[in-house]
Each structure stands twice: as C-alpha cells, then as structure tokens.
C-alpha positions in Angstrom: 1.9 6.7 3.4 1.9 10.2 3.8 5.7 10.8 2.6 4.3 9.9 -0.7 1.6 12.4 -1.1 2.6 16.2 -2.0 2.3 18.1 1.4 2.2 21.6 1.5 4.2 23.1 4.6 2.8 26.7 4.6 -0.6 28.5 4.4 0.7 30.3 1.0 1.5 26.7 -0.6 -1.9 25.8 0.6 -3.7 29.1 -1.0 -1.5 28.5 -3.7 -2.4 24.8 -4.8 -6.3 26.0 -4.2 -5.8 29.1 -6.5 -3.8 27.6 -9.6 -5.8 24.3 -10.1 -8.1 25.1 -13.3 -9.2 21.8 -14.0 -9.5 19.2 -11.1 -10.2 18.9 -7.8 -8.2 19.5 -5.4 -8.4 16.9 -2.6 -7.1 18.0 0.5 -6.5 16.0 4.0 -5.8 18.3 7.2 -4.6 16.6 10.3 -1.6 14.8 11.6 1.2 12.7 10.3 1.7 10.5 13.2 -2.1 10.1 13.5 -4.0 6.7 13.1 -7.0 8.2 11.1 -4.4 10.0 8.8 -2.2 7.3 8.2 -5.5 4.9 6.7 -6.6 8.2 5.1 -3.3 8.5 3.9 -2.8 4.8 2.9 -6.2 5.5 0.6 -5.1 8.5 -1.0 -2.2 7.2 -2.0 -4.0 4.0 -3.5 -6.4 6.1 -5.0 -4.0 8.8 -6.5 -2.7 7.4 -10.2 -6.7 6.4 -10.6 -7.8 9.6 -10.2 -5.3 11.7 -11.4 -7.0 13.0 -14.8 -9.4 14.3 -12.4 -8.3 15.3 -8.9 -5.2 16.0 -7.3 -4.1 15.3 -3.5 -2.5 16.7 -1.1 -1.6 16.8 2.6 -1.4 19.6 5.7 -0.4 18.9 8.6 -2.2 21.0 11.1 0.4 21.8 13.6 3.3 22.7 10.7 0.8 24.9 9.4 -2.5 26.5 12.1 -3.7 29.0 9.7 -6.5 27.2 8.6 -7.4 25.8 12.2 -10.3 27.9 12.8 -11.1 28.9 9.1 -12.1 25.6 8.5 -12.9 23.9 11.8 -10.0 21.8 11.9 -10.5 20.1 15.1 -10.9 16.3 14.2 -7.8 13.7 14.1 -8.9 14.0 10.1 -10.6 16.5 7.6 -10.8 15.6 4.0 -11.9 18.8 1.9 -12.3 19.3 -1.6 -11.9 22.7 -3.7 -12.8 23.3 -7.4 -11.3 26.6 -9.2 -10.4 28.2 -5.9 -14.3 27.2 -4.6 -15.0 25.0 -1.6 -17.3 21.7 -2.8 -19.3 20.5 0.0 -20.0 17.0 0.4 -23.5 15.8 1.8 -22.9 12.2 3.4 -25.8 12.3 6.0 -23.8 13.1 8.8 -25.1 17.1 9.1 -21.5 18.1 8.5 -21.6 19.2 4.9 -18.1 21.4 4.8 -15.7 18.3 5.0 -15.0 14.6 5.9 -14.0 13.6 9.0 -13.9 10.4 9.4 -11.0 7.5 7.6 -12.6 6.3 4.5 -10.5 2.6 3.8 -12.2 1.8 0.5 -11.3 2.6 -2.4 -13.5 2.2 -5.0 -16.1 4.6 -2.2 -13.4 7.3 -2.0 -13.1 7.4 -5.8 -16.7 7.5 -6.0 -16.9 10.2 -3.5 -14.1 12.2 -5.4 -15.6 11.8 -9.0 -19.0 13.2 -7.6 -17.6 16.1 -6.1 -15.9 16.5 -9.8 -18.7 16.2 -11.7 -20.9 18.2 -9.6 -19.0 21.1 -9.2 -18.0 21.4 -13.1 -21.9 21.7 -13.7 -20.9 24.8 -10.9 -22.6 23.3 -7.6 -21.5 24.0 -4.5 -23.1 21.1 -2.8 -23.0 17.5 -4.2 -25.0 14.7 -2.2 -23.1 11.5 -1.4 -24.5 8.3 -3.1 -24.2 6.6 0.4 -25.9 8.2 3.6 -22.6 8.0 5.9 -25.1 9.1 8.9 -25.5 6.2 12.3 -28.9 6.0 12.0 -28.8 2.7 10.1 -25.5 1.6 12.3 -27.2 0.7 15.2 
C-alpha cells in the first residue's frame, strides 16, 4: 500500500513537507518498502488517510533511498512513525520509554486515528509531548 501514499525521495522533500505544513500534522513513516511492518503500517495509513485528512497529512521515506535522517532520528527499526507540527517534532508517550517516535505496526484504525488526533490537538495548544490514551508498554502483555 505504499504506492499510494506521497513518498518523498530526498532529504530536501522531506525538510520541505516538514517546513511548509501550517496547519496539520504531518505523519511520517521511515523504513522500507519491501518490509512486513511497513507494508501493515502502510496498509493503515492508507485506510486512515481520507479520515484524517482535515487534520494530518501522510507521507512515506524510505530509509535506504534517502539515509540522511538515519542517525538524526534513530532510524534503526524495520518501522518509525514520527509526527511534526509547524516544522516542531511532537513526541508521543505510549509507555514504551521511547517517546521520539513509533516503532512498532499499529493495524487498527480507529487507535491510529486516535493516536494521530491527540498528537493534533496537543500540539496546537503548543506541547511538545502528548501522552497516549493507551499504555503501549509489555508490562500488562505477559
């Protein structure tokens, strides 16, 4: 499902989209094409696009077309969801101690809109940080 998301192929279209946004969120998944986690990331961007589109806009790297932001943003998992608000970075507390990004394949819906609306709200009352309403953290896994 990634052919039918906007991907940005350089590090100047990926400043770019950041920079110009004034007025939603801009949703951003880092990793690989060919990659399982990306392709059900992917799958629920795409679902979750025309739903959220007053509000957020999506888009896609892939981390081997375009490495600049490999170390920048500790881009070492098979997927990295990060949101940006007027050229800011919103961090996302789930639970998990990683509050830059997402890292894991989020198949729901309705819980990716959620998440994506809460990072919009927050950070047009300016916050940096929002807090997930679900604690994504193992602890009550096992």
């Amino acid at each position: 499902m990634s052919f039918m998301l906007n991907h940005l192929t350089n590090a100047w279209q990926v400043d770019q989209a950041i920079m110009t946004e004034e007025d939603r969120v801009v949703v951003i998944r880092f990793g690989h094409d060919w990659d399982k986690d990306c392709m059900l990331m992917d799958q629920t961007l795409y679902k979750i696009a025309d739903k959220c589109k007053n509000f957020a806009v999506f888009y896609v790297v892939d981390i081997t077309e375009t490495p600049e932001f490999n170390n920048m943003y500790e881009l070492f998992d098979n997927v990295t969801v990060m949101f940006f608000f007027r050229n800011k970075h919103i961090m996302v507390d789930a639970g998990t101690g990683n509050n830059n990004k997402i890292n894991w394949p989020i198949e729901d819906e309705q819980e990716l809109i959620d998440i994506v609306e809460l990072v919009f709200r927050g950070a047009k009352k300016g916050r940096g940080l929002v807090v997930s309403n679900r604690d994504y953290s193992t602890k009550f896994k096992y």
